[in-house]
TORKEZA-21618 format. One record per residue: x, y, z of N, C-alpha, C in turn. Coordinates in steps of 0.1 Angstrom, whole numbers, plus 5000, padded with zeros to 4 digits. Example, Ala and Ser with C-alpha at 12.3 -4.5 7.8 and 13.67 -1.06 7.14 Angstrom:
<atoms>
513249435078512349555078513249675078512849785071513749895071512950005079
</atoms>
This chain:
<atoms>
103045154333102245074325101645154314102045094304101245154289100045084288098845254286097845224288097145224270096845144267095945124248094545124249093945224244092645264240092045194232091345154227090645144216089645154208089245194199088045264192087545174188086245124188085145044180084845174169085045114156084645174147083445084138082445144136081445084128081145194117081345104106080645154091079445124090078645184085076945174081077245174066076545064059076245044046075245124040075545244030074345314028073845184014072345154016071445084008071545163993071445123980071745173968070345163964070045023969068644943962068344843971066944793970066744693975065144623970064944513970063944423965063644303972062044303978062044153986061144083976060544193967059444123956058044113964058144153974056444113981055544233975055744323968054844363963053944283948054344183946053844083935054444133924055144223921056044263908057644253912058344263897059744303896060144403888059544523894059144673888060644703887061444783880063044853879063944733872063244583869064244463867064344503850065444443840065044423831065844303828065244243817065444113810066144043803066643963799067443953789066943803785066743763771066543633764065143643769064443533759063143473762062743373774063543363784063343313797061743383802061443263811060143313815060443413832059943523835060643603845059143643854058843593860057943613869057643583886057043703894057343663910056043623915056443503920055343403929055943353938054743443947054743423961056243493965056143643969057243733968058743683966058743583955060143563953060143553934061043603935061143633916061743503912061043413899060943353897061743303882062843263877063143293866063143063859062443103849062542953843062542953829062642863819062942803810062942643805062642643792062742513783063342553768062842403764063642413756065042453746064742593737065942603736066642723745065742763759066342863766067242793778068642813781069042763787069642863797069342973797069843073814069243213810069243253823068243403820069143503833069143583831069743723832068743843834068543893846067644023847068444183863068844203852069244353860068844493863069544573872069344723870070444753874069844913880070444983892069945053898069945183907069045203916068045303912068145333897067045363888067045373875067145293866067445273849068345143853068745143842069645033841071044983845071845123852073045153851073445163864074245123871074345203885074845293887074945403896075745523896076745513900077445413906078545363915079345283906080745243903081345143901081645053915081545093924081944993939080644983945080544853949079044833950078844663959078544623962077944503967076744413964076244323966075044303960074844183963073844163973073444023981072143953976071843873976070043813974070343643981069243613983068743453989068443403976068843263973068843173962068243073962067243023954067242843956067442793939067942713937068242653928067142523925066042593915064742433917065642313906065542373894066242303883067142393874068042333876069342353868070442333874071642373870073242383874073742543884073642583878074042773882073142833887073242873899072643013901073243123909073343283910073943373912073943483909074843533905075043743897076243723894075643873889076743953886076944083885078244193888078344323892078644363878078944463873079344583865079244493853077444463856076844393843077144473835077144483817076644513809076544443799075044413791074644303784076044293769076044353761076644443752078144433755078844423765080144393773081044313769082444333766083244213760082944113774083044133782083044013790082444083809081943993814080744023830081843913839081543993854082443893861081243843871080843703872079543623876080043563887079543563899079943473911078343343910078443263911077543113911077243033924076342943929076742833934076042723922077242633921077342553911076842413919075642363909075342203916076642113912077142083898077842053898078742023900079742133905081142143910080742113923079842193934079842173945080542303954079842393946081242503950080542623946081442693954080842923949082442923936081142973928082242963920082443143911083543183908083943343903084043323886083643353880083843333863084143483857084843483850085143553833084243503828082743593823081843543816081443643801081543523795080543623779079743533771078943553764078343463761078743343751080043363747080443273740081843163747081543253759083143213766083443243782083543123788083143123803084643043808085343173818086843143824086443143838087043043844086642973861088143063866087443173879089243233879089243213893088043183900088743123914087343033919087842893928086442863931086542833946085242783953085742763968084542633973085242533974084442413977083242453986082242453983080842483989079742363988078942303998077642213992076642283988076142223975074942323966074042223968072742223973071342123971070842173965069942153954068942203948067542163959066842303957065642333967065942373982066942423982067742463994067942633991067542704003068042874000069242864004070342983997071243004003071543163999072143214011072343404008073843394000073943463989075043443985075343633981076843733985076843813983078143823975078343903966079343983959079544113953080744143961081244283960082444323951082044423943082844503932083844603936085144663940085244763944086444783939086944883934088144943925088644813920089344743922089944603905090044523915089044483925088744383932087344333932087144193927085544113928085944013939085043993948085143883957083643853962083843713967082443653968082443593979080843573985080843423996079243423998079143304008077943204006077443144015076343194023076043064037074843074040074342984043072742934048071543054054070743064051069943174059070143144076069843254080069743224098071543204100072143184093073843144101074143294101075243274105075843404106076543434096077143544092077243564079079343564076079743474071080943454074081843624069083043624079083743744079084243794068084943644062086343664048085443624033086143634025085643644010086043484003085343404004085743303997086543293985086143353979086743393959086943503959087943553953088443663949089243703936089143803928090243823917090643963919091444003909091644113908091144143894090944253885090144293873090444443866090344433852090044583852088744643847087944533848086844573842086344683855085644813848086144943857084744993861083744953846082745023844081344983847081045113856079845093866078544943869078144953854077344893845076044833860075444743859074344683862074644583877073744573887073844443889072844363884072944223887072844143880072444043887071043953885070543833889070643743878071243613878071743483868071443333871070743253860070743123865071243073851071642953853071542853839071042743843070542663837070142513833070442433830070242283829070542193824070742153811071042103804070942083790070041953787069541923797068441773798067641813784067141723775066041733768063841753776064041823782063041823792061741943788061041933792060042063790060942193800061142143812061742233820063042203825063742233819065142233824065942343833065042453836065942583844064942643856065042603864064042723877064942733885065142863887065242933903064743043905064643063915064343183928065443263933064643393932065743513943064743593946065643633959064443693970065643833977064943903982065643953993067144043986067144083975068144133967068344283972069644303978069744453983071044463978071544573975072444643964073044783976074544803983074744863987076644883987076545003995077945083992078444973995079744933991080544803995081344834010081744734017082544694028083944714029084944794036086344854033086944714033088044684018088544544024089844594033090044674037091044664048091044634061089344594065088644534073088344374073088744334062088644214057089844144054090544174048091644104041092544004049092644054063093043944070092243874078091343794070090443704073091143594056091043634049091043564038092543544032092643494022093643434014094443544008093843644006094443743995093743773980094143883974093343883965094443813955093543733944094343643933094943773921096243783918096243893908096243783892095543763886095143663874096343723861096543833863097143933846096143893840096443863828095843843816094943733815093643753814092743603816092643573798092143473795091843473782090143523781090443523766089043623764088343523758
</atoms>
């Protein structure tokens, strides 16, 4: 009788960064657009009117840059008012183009985008329910010309496989990234959400993953 051993192997995530905001600031964040960016009641708070329609605030685990190009990057969401809310990895403002994971009220879905400010490409999505006023943990990970994403309720367990995925060559380290957009409603306030609980760490081997999920999408050439 052939006897098979087998090893439990556990990886530990070394932490890069992390933020719950209960100190009443968002000390290391920085800004982008005239969005209003403030934390109440230890959750960072990002809103807007009239002609501000999404707001953008990043780092890394000290200046603005990360030291890592592979990286991960989780936070708890609520969506008060608007369409989008989410990140994104190997921000840079400046950047022909950011790769943004969302959950979309809209679509109904976690959604993966080719993002720039003039030009927004949908390159994989995964039917999800979005409520507005509802938290949800949503995490995405960067790691050599792979972005993949996913998305589930606080208190659940945290699902094994990657809902969305692409392949990329965007290579360079740059920022992570907290993101919402808004409505285009004529309103005083058309954009609030919340994030809480943002931790930023070495990424997960996908060779421990992969056969949970679909595969990774190879896109070639996206448009710009």
């Amino acid at each position: 009788m052939n006897t098979v051993s087998c090893t439990l192997l556990i990886i530990l995530a070394t932490v890069l960064f992390q933020d719950d905001f209960n100190d009443g600031t968002a000390e290391g964040w920085y800004t982008v657009g005239p969005s209003n960016y403030q934390v109440q009641d230890g959750r960072y708070h990002f809103s807007g009117g009239g002609a501000v329609n999404d707001a953008t605030s990043y780092r890394g685990e000290s200046g603005e840059v990360m030291s890592t190009s592979d990286y991960s990057m989780q936070a708890d969401i609520e969506i008060d008012v608007g369409v989008f809310g989410g990140m994104m990895t190997r921000y840079w403002e400046d950047g022909e183009y950011n790769m943004m994971l969302v959950l979309s009220i809209p679509h109904q879905a976690l959604n993966l985008y080719r993002w720039h400010w003039t030009s927004i490409v949908l390159v994989d999505s995964y039917s999800f329910p979005v409520q507005a006023g509802t938290t949800y943990t949503v995490k995405m990970q960067c790691s050599g010309d792979t972005f993949a994403g996913r998305a589930w309720l606080p208190g659940e367990s945290e699902p094994e496989g990657w809902f969305v995925s692409v392949t990329d060559t965007l290579s360079r380290p740059g920022a992570a990234a907290l993101f919402t957009a808004g409505t285009s409603k004529n309103t005083d306030v058309y954009m609030s959400c919340f994030f809480d609980n943002a931790v930023v760490e070495t990424p997960e081997p996908w060779s421990l993953t992969q056969n949970t999920w679909a595969g990774i999408k190879a896109l070639g050439s996206l448009p710009q």
